[in-house]
C-alpha positions as CSV (number, residue, x, y, z in Angstrom):
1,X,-3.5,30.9,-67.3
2,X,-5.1,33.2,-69.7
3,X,-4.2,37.1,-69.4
4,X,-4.7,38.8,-66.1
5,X,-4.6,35.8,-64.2
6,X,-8.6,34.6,-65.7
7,X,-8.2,30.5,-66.3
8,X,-9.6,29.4,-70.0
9,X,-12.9,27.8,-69.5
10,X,-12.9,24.4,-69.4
11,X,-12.8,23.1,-73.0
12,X,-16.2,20.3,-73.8
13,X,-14.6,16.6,-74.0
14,X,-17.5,14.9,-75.3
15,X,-16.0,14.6,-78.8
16,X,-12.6,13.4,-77.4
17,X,-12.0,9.9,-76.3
18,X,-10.3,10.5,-72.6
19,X,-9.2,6.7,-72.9
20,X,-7.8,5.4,-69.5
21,X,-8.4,9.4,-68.1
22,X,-12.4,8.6,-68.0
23,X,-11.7,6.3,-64.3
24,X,-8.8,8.6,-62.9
25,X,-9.9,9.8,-60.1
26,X,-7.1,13.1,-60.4
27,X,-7.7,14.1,-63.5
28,X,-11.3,14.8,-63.2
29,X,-11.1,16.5,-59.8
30,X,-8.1,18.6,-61.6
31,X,-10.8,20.1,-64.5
32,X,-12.9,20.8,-61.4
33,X,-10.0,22.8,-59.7
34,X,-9.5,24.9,-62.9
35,X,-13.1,25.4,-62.8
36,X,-13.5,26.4,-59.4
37,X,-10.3,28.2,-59.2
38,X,-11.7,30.4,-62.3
39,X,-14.5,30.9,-60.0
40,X,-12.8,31.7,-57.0
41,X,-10.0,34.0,-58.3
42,X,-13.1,36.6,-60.2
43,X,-15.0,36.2,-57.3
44,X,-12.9,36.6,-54.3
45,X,-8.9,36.6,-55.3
46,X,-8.8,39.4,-57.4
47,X,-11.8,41.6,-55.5
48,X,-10.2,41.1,-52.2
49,X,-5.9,40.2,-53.0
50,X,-6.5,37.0,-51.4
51,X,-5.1,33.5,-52.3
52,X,-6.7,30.4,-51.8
53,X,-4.7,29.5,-48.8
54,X,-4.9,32.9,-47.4
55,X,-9.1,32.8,-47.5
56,X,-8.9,29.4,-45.9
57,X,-7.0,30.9,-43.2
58,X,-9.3,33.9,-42.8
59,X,-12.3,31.5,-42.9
60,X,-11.2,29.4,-40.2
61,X,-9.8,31.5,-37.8
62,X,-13.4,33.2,-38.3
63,X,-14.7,30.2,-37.4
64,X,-12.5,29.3,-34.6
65,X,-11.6,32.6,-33.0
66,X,-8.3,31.3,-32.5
67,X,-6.0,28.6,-33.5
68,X,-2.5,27.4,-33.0
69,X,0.2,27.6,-35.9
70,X,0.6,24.2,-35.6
71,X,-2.9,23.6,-36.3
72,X,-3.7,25.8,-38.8
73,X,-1.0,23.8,-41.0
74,X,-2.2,20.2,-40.3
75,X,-6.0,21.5,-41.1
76,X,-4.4,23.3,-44.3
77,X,-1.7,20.2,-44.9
78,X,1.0,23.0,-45.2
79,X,4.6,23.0,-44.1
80,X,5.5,25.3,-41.0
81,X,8.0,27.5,-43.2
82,X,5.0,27.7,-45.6
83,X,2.7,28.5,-43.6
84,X,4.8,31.0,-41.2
85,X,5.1,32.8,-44.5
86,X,1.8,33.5,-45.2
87,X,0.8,34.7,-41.9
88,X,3.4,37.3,-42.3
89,X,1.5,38.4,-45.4
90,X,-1.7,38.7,-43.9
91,X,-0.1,39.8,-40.5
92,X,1.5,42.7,-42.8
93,X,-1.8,43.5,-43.7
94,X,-3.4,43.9,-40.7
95,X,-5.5,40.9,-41.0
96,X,-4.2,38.9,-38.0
97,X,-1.9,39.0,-35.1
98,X,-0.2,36.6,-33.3
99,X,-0.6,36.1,-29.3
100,X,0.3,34.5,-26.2
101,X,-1.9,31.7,-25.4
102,X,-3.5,31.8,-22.2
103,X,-3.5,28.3,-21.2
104,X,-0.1,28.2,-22.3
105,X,2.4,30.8,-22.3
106,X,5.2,29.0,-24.1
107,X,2.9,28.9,-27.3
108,X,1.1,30.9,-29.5
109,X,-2.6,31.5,-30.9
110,X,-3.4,33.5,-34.3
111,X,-6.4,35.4,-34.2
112,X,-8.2,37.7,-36.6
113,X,-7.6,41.7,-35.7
114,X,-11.2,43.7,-36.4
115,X,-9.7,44.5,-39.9
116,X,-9.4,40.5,-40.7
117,X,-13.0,39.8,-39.7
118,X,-14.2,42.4,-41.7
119,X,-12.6,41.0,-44.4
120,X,-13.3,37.6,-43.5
121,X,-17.3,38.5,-43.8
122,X,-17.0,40.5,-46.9
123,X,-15.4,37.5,-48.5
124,X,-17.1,35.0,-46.7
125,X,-20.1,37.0,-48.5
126,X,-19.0,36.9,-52.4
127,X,-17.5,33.2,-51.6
128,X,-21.4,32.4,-50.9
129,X,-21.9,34.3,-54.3
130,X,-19.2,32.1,-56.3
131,X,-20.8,28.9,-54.7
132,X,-24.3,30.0,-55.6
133,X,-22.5,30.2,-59.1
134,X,-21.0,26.9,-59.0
135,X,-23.9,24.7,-57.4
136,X,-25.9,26.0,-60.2
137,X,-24.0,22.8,-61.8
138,X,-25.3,20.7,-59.1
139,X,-28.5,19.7,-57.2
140,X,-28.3,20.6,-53.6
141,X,-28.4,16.8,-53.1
142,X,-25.2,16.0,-55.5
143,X,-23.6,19.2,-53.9
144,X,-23.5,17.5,-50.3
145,X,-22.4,14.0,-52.0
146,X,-20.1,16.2,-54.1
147,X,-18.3,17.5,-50.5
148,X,-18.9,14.0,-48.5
149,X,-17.3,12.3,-51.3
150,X,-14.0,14.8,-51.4
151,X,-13.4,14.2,-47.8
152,X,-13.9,10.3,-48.2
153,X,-10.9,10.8,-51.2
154,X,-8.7,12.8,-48.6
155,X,-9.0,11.3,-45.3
156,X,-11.8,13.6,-43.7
């Protein structure tokens, strides 16, 4: 990472033989993170203190209204002590709360508080910015095979 947390851009390769690299399926959708992580981080990260995991818990639970702990991990393919620990973050921030679930009063729902959905629109907002940014890159057409393609490659 280059200073303040900003990722170099991403170097040109056409005048460097990637060898056995040009076919790996990892190695190309790695430059993409760094790319979109670049993106992401001036965009949304920095602007609103949110990881990447964090805004993908904000987005869904926006979407959803309420989801299980258990759930949000399988969607997110993170460990329960992982995840546990980051919604005490946001739940320290006011973001989200924990409660009861109706149908079932052993377990428990996480839902947004009116400070998280506020935040989950603003950012929802400049993530539409960043994406604008990035699909500059890309016909709408190669965008949707872009995202069809990356679930194919993990399992959606």
């Amino acid at each position: 990472m280059g200073l303040r947390g900003r990722m170099p851009e991403a170097a040109p390769v056409d005048d460097v033989a990637l060898g056995a690299l040009d076919c790996v399926l990892g190695y190309h959708v790695a430059r993409a993170a760094v790319v979109t992580v670049g993106l992401f981080e001036r965009h949304v990260g920095e602007r609103f203190g949110l990881r990447k995991v964090e805004f993908s818990i904000l987005m869904l639970l926006a979407a959803n209204a309420a989801l299980s702990p258990k759930r949000l991990g399988q969607v997110l393919l993170l460990s329960p002590p992982n995840l546990t620990l980051l919604l005490d973050r946001l739940q320290e921030r006011s973001l989200l709360r924990r409660e009861r679930n109706p149908l079932d009063g052993r377990s428990q729902n996480v839902v947004l508080t009116d400070a998280g959905r506020a935040l989950a629109s603003d950012a929802a907002e400049a993530a539409r910015t960043m994406e604008t940014e990035l699909s500059a890159r890309l016909s709408s057409a190669e965008h949707a095979m872009l995202i069809e393609l990356l679930r194919k490659a993990t399992g959606r």
